[in-house]
C-alpha positions as CSV (number, residue, x, y, z in Angstrom):
1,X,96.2,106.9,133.2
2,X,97.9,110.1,132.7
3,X,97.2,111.8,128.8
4,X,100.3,110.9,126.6
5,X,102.1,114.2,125.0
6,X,100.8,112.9,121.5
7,X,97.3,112.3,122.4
8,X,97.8,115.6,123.9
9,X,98.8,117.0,120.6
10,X,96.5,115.4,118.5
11,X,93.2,116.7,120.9
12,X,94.4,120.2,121.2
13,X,95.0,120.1,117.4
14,X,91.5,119.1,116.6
15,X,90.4,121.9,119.2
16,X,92.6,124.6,117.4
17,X,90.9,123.6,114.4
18,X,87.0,123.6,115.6
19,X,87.4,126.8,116.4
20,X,89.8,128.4,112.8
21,X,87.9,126.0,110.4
22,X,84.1,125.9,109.2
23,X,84.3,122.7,107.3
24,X,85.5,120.5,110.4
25,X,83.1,122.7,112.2
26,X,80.6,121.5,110.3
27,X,81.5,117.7,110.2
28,X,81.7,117.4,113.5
29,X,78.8,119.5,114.1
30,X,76.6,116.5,111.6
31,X,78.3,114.4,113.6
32,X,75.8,115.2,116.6
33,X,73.2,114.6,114.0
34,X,74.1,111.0,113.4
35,X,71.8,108.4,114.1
36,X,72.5,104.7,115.3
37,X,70.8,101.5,115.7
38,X,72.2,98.3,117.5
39,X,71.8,94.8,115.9
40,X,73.5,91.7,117.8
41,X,75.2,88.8,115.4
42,X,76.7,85.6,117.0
43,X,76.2,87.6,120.6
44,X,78.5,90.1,119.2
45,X,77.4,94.2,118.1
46,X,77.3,96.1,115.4
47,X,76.5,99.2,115.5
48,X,75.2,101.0,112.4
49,X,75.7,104.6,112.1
50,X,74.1,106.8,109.4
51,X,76.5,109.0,108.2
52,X,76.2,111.3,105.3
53,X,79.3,113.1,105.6
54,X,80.6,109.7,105.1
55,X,79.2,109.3,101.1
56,X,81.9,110.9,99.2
57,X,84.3,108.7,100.9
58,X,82.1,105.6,100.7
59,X,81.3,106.2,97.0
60,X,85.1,107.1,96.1
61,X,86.4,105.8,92.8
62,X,89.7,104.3,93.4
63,X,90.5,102.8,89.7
64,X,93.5,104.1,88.3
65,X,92.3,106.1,85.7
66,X,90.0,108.2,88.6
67,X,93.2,108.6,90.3
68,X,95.3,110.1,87.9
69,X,92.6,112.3,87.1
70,X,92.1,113.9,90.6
71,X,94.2,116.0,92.9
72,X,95.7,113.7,96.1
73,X,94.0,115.9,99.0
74,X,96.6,114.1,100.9
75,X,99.4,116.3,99.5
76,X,100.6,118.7,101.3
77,X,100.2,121.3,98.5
78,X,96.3,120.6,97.9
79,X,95.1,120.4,101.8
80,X,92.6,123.4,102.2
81,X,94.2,126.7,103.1
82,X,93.1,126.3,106.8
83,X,93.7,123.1,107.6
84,X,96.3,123.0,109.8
85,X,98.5,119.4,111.2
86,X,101.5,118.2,113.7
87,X,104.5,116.9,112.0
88,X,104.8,113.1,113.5
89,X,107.9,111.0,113.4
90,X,109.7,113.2,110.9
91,X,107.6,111.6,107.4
92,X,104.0,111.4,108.9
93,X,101.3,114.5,110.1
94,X,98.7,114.0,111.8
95,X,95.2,116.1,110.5
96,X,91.7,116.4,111.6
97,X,89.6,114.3,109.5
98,X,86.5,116.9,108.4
99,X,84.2,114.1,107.6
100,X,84.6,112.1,111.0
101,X,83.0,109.2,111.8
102,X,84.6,108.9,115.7
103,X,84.4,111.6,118.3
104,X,87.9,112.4,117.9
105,X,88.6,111.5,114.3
106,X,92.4,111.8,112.7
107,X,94.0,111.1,109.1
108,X,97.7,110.7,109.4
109,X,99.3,111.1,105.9
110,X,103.1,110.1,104.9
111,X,104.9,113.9,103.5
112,X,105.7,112.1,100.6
113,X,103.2,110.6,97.9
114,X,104.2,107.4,97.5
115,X,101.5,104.3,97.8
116,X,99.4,102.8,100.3
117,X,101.2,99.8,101.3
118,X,102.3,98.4,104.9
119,X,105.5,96.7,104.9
120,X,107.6,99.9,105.5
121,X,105.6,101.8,107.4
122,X,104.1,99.3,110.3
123,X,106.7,100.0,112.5
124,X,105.0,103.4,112.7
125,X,101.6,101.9,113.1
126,X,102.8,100.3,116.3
127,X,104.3,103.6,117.4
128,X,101.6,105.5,117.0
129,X,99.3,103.0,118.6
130,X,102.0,103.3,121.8
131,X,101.8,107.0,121.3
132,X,98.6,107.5,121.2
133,X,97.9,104.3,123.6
134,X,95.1,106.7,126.4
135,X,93.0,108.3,124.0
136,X,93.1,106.4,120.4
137,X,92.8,103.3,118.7
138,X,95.1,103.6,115.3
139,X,93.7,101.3,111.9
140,X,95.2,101.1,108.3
141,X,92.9,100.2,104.9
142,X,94.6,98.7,102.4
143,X,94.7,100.0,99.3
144,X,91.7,97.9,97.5
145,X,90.2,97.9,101.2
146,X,88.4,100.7,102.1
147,X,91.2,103.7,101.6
148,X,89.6,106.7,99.5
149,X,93.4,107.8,98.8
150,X,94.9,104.5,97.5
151,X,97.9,106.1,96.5
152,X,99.0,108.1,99.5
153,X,100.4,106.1,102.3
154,X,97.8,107.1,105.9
155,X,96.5,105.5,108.7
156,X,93.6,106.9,110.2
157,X,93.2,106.9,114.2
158,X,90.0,107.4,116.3
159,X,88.3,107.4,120.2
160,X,89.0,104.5,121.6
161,X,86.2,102.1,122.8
162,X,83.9,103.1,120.1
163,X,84.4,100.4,118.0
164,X,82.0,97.2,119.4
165,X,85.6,95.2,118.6
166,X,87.1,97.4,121.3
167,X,85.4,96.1,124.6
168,X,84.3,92.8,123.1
169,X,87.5,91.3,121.5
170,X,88.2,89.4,124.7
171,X,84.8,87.7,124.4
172,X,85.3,86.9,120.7
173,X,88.9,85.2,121.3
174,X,87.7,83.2,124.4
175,X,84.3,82.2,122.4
176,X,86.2,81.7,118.7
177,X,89.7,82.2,119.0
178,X,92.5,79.5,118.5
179,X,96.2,80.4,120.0
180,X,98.2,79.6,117.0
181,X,101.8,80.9,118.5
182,X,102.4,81.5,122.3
183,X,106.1,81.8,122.3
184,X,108.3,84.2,124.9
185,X,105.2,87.0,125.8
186,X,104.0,87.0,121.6
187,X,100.5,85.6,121.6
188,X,99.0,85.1,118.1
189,X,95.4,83.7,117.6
190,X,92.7,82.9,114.7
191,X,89.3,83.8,114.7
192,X,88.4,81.8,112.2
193,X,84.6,80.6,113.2
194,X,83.2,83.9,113.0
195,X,81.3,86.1,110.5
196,X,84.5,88.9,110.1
197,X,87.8,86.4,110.1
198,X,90.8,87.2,111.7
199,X,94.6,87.0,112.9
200,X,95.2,89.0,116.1
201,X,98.8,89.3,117.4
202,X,99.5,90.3,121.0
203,X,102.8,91.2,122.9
204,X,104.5,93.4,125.2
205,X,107.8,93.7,122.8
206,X,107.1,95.6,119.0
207,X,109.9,93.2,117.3
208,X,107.8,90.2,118.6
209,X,104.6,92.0,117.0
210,X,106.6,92.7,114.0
211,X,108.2,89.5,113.2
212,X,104.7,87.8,113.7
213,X,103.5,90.2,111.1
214,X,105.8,89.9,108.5
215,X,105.4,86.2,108.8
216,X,101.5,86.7,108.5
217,X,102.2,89.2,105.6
218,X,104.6,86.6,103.5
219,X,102.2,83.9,104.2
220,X,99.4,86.3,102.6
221,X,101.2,87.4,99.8
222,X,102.3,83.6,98.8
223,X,98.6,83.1,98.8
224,X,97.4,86.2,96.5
225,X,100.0,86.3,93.7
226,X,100.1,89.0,91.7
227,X,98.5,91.4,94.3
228,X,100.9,94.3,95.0
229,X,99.3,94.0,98.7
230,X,97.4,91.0,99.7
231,X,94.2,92.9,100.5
232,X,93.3,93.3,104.5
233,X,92.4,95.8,107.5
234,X,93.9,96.4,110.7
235,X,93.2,97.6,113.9
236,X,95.8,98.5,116.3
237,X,95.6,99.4,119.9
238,X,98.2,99.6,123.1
239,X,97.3,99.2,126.3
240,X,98.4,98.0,129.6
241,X,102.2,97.9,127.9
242,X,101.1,95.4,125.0
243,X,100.1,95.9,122.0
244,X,97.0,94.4,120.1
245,X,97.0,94.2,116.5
246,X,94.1,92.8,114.6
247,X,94.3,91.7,111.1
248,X,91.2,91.3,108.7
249,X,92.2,89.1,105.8
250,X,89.8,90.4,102.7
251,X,88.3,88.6,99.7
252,X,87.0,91.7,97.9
253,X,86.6,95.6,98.3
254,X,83.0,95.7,98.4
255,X,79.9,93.6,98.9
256,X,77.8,92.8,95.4
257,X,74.9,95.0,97.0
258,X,76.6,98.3,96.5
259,X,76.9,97.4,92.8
260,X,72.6,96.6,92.3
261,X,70.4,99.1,91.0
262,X,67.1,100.3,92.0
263,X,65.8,98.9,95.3
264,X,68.7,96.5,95.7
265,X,71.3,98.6,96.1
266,X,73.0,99.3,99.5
267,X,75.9,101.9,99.1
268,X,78.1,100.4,102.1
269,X,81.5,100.0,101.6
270,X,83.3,98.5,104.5
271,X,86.5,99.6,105.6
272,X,88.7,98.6,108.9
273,X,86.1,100.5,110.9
274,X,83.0,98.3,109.5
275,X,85.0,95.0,110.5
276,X,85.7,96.3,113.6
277,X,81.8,96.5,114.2
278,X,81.0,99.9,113.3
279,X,78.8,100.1,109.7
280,X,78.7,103.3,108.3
281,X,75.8,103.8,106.3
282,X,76.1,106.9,104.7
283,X,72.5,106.6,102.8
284,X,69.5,107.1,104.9
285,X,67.4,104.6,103.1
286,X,70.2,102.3,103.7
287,X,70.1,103.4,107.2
288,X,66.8,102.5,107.7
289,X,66.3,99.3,106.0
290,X,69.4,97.6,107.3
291,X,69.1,94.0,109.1
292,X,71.4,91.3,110.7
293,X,70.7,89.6,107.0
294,X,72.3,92.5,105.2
295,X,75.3,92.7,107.3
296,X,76.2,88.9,107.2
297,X,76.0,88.8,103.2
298,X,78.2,91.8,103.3
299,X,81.3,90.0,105.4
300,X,80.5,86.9,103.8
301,X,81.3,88.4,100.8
302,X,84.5,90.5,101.8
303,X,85.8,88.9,104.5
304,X,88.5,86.1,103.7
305,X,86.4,82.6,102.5
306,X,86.8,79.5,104.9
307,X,89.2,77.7,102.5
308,X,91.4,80.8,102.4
309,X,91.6,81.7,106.0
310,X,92.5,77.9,107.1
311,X,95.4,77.8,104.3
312,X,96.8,81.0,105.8
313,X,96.4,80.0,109.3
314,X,98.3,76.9,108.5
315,X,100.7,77.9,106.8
316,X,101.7,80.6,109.3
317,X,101.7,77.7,112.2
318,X,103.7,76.2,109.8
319,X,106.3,78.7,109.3
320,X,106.6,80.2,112.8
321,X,107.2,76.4,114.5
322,X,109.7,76.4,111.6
323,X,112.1,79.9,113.1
């Protein structure tokens, strides 16, 4: 497959700025320091990474009051002096992530400083995804989800295939999945019976994705009254001219573990790229003492619970059949 002009962009920006600026320099040069350790779940991987570029973000206070107290270093006017971006779609620009966690690892910010929130902005999720369709795989955190910046509207992107989800979502939907919509080329299904929960919506057409998606949201947000966003991940992905986006319903922002002291404390804070089988442990002792164990109380804690996931399956197959 020939390179697309944007992932073009994107990789000779993040070569420009290797060689004009230390601090991604650095990160990416920690990066080759990064250690990793395989554990298998329900047949499926997870691969644990221990990242300590990866604390500040992981450790982030997001509570109002911490955000009004700190500089966005999303804005424009606060980005360091040499980081450098390329303007996309007009309101978007796309920067190299100093603290990566992928190979290739991008935050793409709105201009503006208005909220993280999806409803507005998907359509440029699935763009991007198409844009970017040889090279990247495009996710979004909500804002009580994993997103450091909670009040600037990003989506991050990163090398394709190195999230386990990648190469083994075909598995996961012909093991657990459940087509809940098949209607002209839109295939929707629920992964339900698994430890990390989820909606997937397929199609070659982006108004079929978003329509699908917007009925998913409105389902959600009937469900979490009095959230401003119902709390989720996604991961987003184009290839072979269809798009493939993957929705994690959420129950809470982190697992009780990262809240223990003394020996029971883990400080892992899952985020779109945990769910989609990638745990960043950004603590070495976390790192090290990390089982199968720790990882299923963690996304039976966050994840969507049982009762939840079947009302919003149902109620989307309820309300799709209905339009």
């Amino acid at each position: 497959m020939a390179e697309s002009d944007w992932s073009s962009k994107a990789h000779a920006l993040l070569q420009q700025q290797l060689d004009t600026w230390p601090l991604l320099r650095k990160g990416y040069a920690d990066l080759d320091l990064v250690e990793t350790i395989e554990l298998e779940i329900d047949g499926f991987t997870y691969r644990v990474q221990f990242n300590p570029g990866r604390l500040t973000s992981s450790v982030a206070k997001v509570d109002d009051k911490s955000i009004r107290e700190r500089k966005c270093f999303l804005c424009m006017e606060n980005l360091p002096e040499l980081q450098r971006g390329v303007r996309y779609n007009d309101e978007f620009i796309i920067l190299c992530n100093p603290f990566p966690i992928f190979f290739e690892h991008f935050t793409i910010p709105h201009v503006k400083h208005i909220p993280q929130e999806i409803t507005a902005s998907f359509g440029t999720l699935l763009a991007l995804s198409q844009d970017c369709e040889d090279r990247y795989t495009v996710f979004y955190n909500g804002p009580k989800c994993g997103a450091s910046a909670p009040d600037h509207l990003h989506f991050q992107m990163g090398s394709k295939g190195f999230m386990p989800i990648d190469d083994e979502y075909d598995e996961m939907i012909t093991k657990f999945g459940e087509k809940i919509a098949d209607d002209s080329g839109l295939l929707v299904f629920a992964v339900g019976n698994q430890l990390r929960k989820f909606i997937s919506i397929e199609a070659d057409d982006a108004l079929q994705i978003e329509k699908a998606f917007r009925l998913l949201l409105s389902v959600m947000k009937q469900l979490s009254p009095g959230e401003d966003e119902p709390m989720m991940n996604i991961v987003s992905s184009f290839q072979d001219g269809e798009w493939r986006v993957i929705v994690f319903p959420r129950a809470k922002h982190r697992p009780s573990f990262f809240f223990r002291e003394g020996e029971g404390q883990m400080l892992i804070s899952p985020a779109a790229v945990d769910f989609g089988g990638a745990i960043i442990t950004p603590v070495e002792r976390d790192f090290q003492r990390i089982t199968a164990d720790h990882i299923i109380e963690m996304f039976t804690e966050v994840a969507a619970s049982e009762e939840y996931f079947n009302r919003m399956r149902d109620q989307f197959v309820e309300r799709f059949i209905r339009l």
